[in-house]
C-alpha positions, 0 to 999 in steps of 0.5 A: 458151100460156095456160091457160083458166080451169076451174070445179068444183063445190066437192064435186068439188074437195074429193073431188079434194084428198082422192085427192091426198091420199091420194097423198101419204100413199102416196108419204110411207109407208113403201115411200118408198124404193121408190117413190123409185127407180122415180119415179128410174127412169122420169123418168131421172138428174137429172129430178124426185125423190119430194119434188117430186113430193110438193110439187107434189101439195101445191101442187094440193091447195092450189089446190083447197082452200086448206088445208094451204099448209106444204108449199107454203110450206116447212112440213111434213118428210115 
C-alpha cells in the first residue's frame, strides 16, 4: 500500500523533531534498563528492542528536519 504524501508546516516539524527527541533522550537516560524490559515485555520474545526503537525515532527525526542522520547512518552509541 503506498503512502500519500503529507506536507507540515516547518514550525510544526520542527516542534514534532523536538518531542522525538525528547523520547529519545527518555528512552537513552538513565531508567534504559527499565524501560528496556517493559518495551521487552509488551512487543514479546524476539520482536523489536529499546535500540531499534531509538533508531527509528532517530530515522523520523531525520525525515522531519534533516539533522542529526549519525544514528540513522550508523553514527552516535547511546
Amino acid at each position: 500500500m503506498a503512502a500519500g504524501q503529507v506536507w507540515l508546516a516547518g514550525e510544526d516539524a520542527a516542534e514534532l523533531a523536538q518531542l522525538l527527541e525528547f523520547v529519545d533522550d527518555w528512552l537513552g537516560g538513565p531508567d534504559r534498563a527499565l524501560l528496556t524490559d517493559s518495551l521487552a515485555r509488551f512487543v514479546g520474545a524476539g520482536g523489536y528492542d529499546l535500540e531499534a526503537l531509538r533508531v527509528d525515532v532517530a530515522r523520523f527525526v531525520f525525515l522531519l528536519i534533516g539533522q542529526d542522520g549519525e544514528r540513522v547512518f550508523g553514527g552516535r552509541d547511546g
